[in-house]
N, CA and C atoms of all chains as a GROMACS GRO file, in nm:
protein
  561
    1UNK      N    1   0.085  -0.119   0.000
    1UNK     CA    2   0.000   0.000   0.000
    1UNK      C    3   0.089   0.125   0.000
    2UNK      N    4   0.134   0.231  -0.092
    2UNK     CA    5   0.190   0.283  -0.136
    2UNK      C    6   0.119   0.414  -0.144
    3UNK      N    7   0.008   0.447  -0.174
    3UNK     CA    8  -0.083   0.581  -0.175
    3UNK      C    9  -0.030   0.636  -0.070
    4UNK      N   10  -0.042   0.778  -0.104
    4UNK     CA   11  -0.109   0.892  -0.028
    4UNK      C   12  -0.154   0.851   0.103
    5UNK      N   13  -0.288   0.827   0.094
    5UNK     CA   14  -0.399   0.819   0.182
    5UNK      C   15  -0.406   0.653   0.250
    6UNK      N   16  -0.316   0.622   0.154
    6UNK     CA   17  -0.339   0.458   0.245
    6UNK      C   18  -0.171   0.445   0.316
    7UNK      N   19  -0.098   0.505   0.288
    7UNK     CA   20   0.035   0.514   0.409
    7UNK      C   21  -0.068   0.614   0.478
    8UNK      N   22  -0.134   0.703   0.492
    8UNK     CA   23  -0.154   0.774   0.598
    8UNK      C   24  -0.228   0.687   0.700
    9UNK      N   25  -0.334   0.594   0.666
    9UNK     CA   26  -0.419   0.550   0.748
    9UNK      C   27  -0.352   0.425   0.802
   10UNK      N   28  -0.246   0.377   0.712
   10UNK     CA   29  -0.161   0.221   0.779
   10UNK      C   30  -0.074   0.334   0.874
   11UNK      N   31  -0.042   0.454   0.933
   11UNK     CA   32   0.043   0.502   1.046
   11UNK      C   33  -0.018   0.561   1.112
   12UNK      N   34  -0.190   0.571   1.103
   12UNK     CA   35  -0.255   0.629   1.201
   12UNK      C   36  -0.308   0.509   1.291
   13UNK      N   37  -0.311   0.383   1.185
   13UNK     CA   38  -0.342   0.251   1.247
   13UNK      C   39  -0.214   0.186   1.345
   14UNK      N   40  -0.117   0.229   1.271
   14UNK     CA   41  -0.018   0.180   1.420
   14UNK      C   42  -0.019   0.264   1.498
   15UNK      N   43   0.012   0.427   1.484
   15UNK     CA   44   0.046   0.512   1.630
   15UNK      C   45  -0.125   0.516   1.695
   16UNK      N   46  -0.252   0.475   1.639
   16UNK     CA   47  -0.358   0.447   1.749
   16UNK      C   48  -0.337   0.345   1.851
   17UNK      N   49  -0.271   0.247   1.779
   17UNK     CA   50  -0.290   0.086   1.862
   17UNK      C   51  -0.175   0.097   1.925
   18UNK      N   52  -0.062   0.155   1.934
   18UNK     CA   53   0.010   0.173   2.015
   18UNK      C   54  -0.030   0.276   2.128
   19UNK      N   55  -0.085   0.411   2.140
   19UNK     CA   56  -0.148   0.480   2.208
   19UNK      C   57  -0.250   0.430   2.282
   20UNK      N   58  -0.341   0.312   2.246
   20UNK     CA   59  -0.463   0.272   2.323
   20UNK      C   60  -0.373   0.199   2.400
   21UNK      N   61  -0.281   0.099   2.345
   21UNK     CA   62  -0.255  -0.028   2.468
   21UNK      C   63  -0.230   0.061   2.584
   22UNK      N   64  -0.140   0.151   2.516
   22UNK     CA   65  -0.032   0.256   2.630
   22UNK      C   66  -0.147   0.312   2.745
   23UNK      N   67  -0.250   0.358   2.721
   23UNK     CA   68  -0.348   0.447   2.737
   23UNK      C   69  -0.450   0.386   2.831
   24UNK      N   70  -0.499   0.265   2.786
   24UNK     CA   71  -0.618   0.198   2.831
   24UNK      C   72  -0.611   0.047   2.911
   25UNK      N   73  -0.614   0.020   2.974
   25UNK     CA   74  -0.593  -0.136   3.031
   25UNK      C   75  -0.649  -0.281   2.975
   26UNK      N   76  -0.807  -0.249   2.996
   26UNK     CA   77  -0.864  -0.363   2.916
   26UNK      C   78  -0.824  -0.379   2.778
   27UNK      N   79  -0.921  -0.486   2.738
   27UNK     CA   80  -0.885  -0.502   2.591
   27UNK      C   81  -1.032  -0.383   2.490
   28UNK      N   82  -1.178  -0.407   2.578
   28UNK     CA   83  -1.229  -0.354   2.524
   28UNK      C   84  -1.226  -0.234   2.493
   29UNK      N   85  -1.179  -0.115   2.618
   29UNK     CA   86  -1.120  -0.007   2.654
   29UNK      C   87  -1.055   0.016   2.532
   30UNK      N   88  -0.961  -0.124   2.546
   30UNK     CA   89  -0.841  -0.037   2.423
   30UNK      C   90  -0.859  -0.040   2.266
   31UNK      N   91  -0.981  -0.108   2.256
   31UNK     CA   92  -1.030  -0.144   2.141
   31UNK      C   93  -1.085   0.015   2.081
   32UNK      N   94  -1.226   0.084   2.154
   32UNK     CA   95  -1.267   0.131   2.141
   32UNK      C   96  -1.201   0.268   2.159
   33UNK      N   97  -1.124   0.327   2.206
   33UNK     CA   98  -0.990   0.421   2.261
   33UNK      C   99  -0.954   0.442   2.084
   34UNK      N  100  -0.887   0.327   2.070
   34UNK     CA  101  -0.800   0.263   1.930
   34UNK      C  102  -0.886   0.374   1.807
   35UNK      N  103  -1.012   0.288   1.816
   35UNK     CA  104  -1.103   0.280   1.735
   35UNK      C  105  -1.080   0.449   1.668
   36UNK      N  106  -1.163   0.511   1.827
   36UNK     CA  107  -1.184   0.660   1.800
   36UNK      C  108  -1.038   0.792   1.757
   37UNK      N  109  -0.958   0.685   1.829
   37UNK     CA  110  -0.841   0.755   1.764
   37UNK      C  111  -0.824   0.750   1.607
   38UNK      N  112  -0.824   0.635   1.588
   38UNK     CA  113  -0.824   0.638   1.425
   38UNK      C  114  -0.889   0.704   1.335
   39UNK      N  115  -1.007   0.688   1.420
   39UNK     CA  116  -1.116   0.785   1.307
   39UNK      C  117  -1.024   0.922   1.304
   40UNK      N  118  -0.981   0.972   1.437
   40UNK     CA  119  -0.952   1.100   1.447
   40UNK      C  120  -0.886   1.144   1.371
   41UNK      N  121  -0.769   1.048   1.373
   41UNK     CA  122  -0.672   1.120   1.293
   41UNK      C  123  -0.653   1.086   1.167
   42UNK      N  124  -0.755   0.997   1.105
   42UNK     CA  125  -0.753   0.999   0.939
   42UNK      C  126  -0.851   1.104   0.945
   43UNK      N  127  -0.984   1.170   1.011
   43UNK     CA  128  -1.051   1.264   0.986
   43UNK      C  129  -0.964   1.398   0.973
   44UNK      N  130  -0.867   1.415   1.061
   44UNK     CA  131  -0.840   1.557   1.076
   44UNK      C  132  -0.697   1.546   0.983
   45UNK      N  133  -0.736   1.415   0.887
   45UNK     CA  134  -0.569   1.430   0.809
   45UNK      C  135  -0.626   1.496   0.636
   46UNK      N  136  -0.776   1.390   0.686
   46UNK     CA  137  -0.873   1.483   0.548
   46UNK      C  138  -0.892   1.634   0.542
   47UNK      N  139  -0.959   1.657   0.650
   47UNK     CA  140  -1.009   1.806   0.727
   47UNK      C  141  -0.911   1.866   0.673
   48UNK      N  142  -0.771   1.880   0.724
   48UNK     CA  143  -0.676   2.010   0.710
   48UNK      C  144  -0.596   1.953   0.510
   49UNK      N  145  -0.629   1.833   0.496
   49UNK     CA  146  -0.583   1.825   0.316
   49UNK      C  147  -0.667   1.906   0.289
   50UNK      N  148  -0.816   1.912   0.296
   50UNK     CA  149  -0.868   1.976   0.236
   50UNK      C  150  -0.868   2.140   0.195
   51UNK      N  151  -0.841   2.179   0.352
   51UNK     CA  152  -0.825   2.322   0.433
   51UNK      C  153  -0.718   2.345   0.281
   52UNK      N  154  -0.636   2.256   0.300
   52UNK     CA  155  -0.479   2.316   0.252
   52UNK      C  156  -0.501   2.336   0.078
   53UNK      N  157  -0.613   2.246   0.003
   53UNK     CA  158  -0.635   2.250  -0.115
   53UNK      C  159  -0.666   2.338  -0.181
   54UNK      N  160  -0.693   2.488  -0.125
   54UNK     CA  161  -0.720   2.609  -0.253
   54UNK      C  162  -0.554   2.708  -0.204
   55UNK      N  163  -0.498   2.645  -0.121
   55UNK     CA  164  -0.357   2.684  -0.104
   55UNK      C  165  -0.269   2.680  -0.215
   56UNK      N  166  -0.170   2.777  -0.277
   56UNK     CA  167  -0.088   2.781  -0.391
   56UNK      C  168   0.046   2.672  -0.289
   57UNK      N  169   0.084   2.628  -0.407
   57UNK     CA  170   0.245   2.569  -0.328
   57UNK      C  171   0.365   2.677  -0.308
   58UNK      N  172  -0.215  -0.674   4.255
   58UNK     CA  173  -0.129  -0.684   4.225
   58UNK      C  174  -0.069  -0.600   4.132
   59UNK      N  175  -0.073  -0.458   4.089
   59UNK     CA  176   0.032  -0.430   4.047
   59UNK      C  177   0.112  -0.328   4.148
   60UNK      N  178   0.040  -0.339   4.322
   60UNK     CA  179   0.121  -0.307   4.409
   60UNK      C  180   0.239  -0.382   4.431
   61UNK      N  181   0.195  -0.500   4.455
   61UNK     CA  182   0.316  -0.670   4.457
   61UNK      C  183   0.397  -0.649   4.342
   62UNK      N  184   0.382  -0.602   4.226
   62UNK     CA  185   0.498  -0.601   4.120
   62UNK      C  186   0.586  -0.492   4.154
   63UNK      N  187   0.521  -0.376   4.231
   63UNK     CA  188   0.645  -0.236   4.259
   63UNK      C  189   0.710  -0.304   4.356
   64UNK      N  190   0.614  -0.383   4.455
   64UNK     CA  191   0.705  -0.414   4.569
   64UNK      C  192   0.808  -0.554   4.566
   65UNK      N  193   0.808  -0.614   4.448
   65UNK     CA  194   0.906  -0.686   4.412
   65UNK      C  195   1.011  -0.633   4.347
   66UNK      N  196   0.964  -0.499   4.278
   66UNK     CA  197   1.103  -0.450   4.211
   66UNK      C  198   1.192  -0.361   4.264
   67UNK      N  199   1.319  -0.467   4.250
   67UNK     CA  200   1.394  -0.370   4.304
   67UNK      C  201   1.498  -0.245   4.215
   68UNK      N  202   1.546  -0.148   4.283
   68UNK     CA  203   1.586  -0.051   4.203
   68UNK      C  204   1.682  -0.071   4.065
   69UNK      N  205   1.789  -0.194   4.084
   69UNK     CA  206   1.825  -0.226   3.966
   69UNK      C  207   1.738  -0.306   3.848
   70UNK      N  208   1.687  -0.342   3.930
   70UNK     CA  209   1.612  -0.426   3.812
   70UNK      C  210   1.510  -0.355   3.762
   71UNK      N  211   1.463  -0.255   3.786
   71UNK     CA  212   1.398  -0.131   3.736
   71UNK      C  213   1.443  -0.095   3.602
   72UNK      N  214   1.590  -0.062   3.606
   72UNK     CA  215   1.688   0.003   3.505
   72UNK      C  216   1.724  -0.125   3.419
   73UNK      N  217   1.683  -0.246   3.457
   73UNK     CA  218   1.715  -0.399   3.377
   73UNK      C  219   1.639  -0.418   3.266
   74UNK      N  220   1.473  -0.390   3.356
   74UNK     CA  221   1.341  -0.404   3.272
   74UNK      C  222   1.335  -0.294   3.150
   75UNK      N  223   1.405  -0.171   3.204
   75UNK     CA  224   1.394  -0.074   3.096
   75UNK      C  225   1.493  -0.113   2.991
   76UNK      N  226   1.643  -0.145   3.022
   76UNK     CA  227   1.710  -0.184   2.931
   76UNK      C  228   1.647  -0.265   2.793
   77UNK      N  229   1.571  -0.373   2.877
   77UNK     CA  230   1.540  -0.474   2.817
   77UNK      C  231   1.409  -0.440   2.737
   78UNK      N  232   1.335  -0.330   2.764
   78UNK     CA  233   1.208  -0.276   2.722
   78UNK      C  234   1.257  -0.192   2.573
   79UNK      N  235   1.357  -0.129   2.613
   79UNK     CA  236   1.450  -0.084   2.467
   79UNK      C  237   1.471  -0.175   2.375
   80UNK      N  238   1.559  -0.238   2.432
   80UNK     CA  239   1.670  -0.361   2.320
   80UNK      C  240   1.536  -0.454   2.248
   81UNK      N  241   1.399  -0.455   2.298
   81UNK     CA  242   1.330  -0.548   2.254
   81UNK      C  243   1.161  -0.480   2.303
   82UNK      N  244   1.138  -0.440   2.165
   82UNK     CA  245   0.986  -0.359   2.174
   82UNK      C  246   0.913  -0.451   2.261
   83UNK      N  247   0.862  -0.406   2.367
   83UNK     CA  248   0.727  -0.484   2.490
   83UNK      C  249   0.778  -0.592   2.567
   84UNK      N  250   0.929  -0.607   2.577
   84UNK     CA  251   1.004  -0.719   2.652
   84UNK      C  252   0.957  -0.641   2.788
   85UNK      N  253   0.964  -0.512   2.786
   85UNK     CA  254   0.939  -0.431   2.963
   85UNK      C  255   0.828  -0.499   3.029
   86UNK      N  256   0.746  -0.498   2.922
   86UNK     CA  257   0.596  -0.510   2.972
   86UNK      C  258   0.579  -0.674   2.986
   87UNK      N  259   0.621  -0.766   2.912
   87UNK     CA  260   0.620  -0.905   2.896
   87UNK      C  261   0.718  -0.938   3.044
   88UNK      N  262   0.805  -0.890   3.059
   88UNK     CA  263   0.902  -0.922   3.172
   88UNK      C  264   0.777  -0.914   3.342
   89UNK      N  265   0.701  -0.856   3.307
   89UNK     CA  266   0.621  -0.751   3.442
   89UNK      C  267   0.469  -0.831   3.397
   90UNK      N  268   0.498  -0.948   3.377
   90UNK     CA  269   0.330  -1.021   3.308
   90UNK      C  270   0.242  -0.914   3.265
   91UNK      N  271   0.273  -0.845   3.139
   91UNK     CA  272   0.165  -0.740   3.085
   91UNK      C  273   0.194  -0.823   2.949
   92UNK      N  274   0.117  -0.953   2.891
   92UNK     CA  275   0.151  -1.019   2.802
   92UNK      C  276   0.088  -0.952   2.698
   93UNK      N  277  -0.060  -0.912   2.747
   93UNK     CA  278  -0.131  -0.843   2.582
   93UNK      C  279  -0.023  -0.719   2.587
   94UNK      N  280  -0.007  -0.638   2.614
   94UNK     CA  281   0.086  -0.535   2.632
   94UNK      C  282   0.157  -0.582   2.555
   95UNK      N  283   0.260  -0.640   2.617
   95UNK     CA  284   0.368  -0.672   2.531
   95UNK      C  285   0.383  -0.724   2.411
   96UNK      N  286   0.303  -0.792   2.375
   96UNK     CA  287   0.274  -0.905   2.248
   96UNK      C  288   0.235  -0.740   2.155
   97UNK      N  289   0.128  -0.698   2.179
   97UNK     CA  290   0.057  -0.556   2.101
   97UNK      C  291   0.236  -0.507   2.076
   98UNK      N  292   0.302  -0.406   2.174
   98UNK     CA  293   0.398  -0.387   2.139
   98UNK      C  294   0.504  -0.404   2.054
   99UNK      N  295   0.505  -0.504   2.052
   99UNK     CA  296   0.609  -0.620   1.996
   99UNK      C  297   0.575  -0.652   1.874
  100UNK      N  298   0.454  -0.646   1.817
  100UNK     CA  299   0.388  -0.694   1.724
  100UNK      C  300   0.468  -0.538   1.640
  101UNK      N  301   0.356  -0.458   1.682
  101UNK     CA  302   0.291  -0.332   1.607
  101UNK      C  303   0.403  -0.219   1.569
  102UNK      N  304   0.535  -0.229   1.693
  102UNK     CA  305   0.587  -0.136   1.660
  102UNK      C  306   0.765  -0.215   1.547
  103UNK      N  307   0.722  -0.322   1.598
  103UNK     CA  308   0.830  -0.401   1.454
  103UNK      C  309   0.734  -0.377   1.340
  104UNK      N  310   0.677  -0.471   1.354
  104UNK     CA  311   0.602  -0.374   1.189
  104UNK      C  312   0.613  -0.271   1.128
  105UNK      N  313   0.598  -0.146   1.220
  105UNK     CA  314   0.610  -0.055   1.153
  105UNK      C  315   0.725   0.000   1.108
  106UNK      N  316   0.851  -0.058   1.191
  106UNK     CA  317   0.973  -0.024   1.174
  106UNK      C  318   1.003  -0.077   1.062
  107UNK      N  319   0.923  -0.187   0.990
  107UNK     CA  320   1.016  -0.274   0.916
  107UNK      C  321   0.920  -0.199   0.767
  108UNK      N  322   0.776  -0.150   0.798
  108UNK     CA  323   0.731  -0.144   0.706
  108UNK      C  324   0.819   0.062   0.640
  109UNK      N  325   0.851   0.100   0.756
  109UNK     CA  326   0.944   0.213   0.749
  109UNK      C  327   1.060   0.191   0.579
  110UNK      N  328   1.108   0.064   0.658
  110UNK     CA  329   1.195   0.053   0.561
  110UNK      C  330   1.170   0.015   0.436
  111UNK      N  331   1.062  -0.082   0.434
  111UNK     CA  332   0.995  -0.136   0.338
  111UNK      C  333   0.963  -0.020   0.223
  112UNK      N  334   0.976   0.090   0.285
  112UNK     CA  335   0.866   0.199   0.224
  112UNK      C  336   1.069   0.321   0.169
  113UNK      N  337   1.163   0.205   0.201
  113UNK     CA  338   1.274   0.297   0.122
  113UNK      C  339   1.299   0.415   0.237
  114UNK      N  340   1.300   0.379   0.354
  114UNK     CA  341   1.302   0.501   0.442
  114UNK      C  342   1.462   0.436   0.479
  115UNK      N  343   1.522   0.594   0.534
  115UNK     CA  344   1.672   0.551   0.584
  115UNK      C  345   1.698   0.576   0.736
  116UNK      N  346   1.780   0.510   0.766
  116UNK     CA  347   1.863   0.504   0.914
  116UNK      C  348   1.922   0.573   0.926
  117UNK      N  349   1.927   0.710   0.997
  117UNK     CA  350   2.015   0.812   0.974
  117UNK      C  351   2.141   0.797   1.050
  118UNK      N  352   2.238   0.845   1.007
  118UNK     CA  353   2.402   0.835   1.096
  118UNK      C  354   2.432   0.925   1.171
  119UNK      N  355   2.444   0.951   1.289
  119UNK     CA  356   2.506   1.047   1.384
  119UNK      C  357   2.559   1.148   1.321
  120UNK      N  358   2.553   1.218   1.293
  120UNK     CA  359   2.560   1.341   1.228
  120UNK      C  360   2.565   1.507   1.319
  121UNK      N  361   2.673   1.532   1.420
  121UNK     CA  362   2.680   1.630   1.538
  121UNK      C  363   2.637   1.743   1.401
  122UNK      N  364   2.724   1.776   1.274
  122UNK     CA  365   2.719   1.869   1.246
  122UNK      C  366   2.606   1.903   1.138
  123UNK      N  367   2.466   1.824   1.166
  123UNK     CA  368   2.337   1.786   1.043
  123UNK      C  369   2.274   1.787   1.219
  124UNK      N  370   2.251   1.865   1.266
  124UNK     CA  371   2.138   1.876   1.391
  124UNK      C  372   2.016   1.760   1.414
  125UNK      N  373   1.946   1.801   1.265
  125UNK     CA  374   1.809   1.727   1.278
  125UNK      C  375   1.834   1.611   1.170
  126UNK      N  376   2.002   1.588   1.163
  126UNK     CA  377   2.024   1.432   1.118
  126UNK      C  378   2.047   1.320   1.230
  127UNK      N  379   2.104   1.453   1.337
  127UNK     CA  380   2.152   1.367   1.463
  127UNK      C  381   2.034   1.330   1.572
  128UNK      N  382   1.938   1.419   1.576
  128UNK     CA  383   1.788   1.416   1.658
  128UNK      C  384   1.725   1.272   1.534
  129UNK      N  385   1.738   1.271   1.455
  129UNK     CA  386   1.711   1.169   1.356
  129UNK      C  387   1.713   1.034   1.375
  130UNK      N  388   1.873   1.046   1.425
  130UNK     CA  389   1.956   0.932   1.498
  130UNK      C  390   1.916   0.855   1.586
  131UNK      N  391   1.872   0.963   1.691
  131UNK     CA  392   1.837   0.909   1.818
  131UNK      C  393   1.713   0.877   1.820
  132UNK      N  394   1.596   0.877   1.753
  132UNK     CA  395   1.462   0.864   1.714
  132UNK      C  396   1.458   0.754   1.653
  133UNK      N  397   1.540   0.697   1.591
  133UNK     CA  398   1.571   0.596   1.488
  133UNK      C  399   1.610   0.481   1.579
  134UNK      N  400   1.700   0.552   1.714
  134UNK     CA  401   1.808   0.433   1.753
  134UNK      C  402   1.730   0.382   1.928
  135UNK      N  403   1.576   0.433   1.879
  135UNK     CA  404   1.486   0.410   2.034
  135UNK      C  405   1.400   0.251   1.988
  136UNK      N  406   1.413   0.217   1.869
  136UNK     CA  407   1.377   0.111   1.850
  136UNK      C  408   1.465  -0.053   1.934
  137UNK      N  409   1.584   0.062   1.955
  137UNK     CA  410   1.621  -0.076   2.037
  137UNK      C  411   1.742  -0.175   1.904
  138UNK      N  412   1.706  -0.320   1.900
  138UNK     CA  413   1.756  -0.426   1.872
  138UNK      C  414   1.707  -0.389   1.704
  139UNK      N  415   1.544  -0.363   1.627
  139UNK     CA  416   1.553  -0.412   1.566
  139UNK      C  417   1.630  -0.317   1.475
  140UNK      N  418   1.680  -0.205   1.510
  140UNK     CA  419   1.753  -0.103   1.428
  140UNK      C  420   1.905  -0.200   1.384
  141UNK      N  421   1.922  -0.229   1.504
  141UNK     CA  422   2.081  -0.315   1.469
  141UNK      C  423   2.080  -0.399   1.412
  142UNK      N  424   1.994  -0.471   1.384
  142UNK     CA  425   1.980  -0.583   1.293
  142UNK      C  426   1.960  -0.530   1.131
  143UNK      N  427   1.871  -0.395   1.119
  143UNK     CA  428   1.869  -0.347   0.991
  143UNK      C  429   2.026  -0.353   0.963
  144UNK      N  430   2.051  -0.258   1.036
  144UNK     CA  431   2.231  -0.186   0.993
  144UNK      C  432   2.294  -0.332   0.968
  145UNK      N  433   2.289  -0.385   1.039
  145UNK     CA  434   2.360  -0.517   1.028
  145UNK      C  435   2.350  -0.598   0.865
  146UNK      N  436   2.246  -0.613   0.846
  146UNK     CA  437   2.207  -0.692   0.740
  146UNK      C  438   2.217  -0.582   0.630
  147UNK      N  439   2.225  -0.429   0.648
  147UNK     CA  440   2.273  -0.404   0.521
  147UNK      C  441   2.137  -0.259   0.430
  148UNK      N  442   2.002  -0.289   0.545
  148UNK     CA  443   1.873  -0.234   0.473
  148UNK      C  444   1.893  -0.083   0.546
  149UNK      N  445   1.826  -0.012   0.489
  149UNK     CA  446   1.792   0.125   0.558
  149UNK      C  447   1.886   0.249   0.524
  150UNK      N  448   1.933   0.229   0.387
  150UNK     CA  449   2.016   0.296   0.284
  150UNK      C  450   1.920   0.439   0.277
  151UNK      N  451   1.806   0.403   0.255
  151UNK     CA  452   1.746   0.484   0.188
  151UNK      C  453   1.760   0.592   0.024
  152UNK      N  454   1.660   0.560  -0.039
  152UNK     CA  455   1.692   0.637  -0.213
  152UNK      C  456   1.582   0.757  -0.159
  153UNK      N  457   1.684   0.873  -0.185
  153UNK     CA  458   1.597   0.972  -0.144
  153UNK      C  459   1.519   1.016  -0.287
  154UNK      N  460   1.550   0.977  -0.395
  154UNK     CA  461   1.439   1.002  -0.541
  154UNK      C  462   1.319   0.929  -0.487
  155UNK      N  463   1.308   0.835  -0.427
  155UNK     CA  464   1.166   0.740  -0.404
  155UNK      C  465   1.071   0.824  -0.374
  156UNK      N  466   0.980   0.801  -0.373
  156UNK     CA  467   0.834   0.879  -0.397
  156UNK      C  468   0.772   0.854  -0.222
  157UNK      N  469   0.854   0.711  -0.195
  157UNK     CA  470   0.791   0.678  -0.052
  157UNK      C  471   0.918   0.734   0.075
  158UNK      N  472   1.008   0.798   0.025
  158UNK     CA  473   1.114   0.800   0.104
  158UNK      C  474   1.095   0.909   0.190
  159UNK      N  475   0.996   0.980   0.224
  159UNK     CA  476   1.016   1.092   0.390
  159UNK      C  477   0.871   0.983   0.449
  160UNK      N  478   0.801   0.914   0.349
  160UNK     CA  479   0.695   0.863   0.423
  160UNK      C  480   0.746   0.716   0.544
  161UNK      N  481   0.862   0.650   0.460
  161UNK     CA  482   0.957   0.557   0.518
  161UNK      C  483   0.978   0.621   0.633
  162UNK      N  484   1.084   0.748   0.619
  162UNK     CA  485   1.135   0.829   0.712
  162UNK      C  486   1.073   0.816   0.838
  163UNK      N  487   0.905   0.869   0.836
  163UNK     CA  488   0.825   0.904   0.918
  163UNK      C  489   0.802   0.782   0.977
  164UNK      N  490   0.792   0.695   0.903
  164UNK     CA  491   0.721   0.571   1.002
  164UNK      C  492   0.895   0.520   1.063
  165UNK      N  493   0.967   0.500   1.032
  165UNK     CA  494   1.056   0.473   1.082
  165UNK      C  495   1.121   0.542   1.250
  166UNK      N  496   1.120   0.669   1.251
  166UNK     CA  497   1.122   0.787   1.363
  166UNK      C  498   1.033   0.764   1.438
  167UNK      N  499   0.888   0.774   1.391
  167UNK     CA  500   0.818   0.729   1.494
  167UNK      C  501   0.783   0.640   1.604
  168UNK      N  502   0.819   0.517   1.492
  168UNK     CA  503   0.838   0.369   1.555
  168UNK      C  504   0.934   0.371   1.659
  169UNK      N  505   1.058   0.416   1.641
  169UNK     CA  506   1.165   0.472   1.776
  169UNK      C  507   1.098   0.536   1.883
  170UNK      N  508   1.013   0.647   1.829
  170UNK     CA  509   0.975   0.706   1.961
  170UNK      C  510   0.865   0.662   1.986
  171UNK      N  511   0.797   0.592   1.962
  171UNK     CA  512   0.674   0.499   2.050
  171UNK      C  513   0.730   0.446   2.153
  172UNK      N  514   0.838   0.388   2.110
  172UNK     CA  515   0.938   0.264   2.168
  172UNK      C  516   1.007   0.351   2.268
  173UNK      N  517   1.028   0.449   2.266
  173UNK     CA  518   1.087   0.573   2.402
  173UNK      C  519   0.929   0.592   2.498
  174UNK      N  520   0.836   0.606   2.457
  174UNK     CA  521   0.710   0.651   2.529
  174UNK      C  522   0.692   0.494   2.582
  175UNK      N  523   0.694   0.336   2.534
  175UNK     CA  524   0.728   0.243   2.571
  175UNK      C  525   0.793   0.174   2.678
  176UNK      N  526   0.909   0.244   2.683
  176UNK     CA  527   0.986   0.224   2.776
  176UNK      C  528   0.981   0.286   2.926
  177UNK      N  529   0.894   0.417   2.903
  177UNK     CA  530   0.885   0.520   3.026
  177UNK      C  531   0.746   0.405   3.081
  178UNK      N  532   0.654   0.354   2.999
  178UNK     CA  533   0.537   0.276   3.065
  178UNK      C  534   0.605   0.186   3.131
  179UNK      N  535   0.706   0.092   3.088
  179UNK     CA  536   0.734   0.019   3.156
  179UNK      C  537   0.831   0.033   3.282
  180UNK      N  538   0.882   0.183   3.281
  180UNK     CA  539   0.945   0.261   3.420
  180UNK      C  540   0.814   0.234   3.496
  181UNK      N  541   0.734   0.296   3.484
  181UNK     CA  542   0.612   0.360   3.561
  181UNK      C  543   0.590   0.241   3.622
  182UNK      N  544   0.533   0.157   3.558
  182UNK     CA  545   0.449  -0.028   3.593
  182UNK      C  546   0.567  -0.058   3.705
  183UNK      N  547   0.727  -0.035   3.682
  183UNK     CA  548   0.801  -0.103   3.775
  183UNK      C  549   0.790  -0.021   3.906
  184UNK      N  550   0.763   0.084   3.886
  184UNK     CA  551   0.810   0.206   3.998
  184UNK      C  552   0.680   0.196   4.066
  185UNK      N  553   0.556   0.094   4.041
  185UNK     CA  554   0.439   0.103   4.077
  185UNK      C  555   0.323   0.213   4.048
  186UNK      N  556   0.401   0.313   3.964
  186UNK     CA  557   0.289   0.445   3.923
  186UNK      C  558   0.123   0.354   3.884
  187UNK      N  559   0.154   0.288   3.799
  187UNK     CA  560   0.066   0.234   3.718
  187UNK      C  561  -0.007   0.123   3.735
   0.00000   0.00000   0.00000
């Protein structure tokens, strides 16, 4: 997986699941912790691409 | 019981578990029966180290007079064991024309410093914080 957008979400998927274990004790805890992190930070990786898209380079 | 684990550890072996929490992603936590811990660890942050490289990312060299080659270094060199085994065998050259090569970079650095935030959990668990 080589994209853009799919290296972004395979390193939001490890630094979540490393942050929940770190973070949360149980498993379900860390499941759901995990979960919402991920969303987060592929959401706010869209959010600010987007922000950044009528930006000149 | 994770009062009984502070109160079994003693002060060197504090600095043992951490050693060993370095040299080997989630050995801290596996040493201190935190097996999902450790196994997660162990799993997730080799992976990513390896997929770092996979992705054409490089191992940077101590570099006093390249600042943020040498902060590079040490970000790189928190992975512990499996960094030495790259260098060893020869991978982590890095081609900086590659298209994947600051994305390598990134996962590579990071993976080190998980593995530093890693190691302070497994201070804490020994010192009884946790």
């Amino acid at each position: 997986m080589t994209s853009h957008f799919g290296m972004m979400v395979v390193f939001a998927l490890f630094v979540s699941t490393v942050f929940a274990t770190l973070m949360r004790d149980q498993p379900r805890e860390q499941l759901l912790f995990g979960a919402r992190l991920l969303v987060g930070f592929v959401g706010a990786g869209v959010l600010i691409g987007w922000l950044l898209y009528p930006l000149p380079l | 019981m994770r009062a009984t684990t502070a109160d079994r550890t003693q002060p060197a072996a504090i600095y043992l578990i951490c050693a060993a929490a370095w040299v080997v992603p989630g050995l801290g936590h596996l040493l201190q029966g935190r097996r999902q811990k450790g196994i997660i660890f162990l799993v997730a942050l080799t992976l990513m180290f390896v997929y770092g490289l996979w992705l054409e990312g490089r191992l940077f060299p101590f570099q006093i007079s390249e600042p943020l080659v040498a902060l590079a270094f040490i970000a790189d060199l928190g992975i512990g064991l499996p960094y030495f085994i790259a260098k060893s065998i020869g991978v982590g050259a890095g081609r900086v024309v590659a298209i994947t090569y600051e994305y390598g970079n990134a996962f590579v650095i990071v993976a080190g410093l998980l593995n530093m935030l890693v190691v302070l959990d497994a201070f804490d668990i020994a010192k009884g914080r946790k």
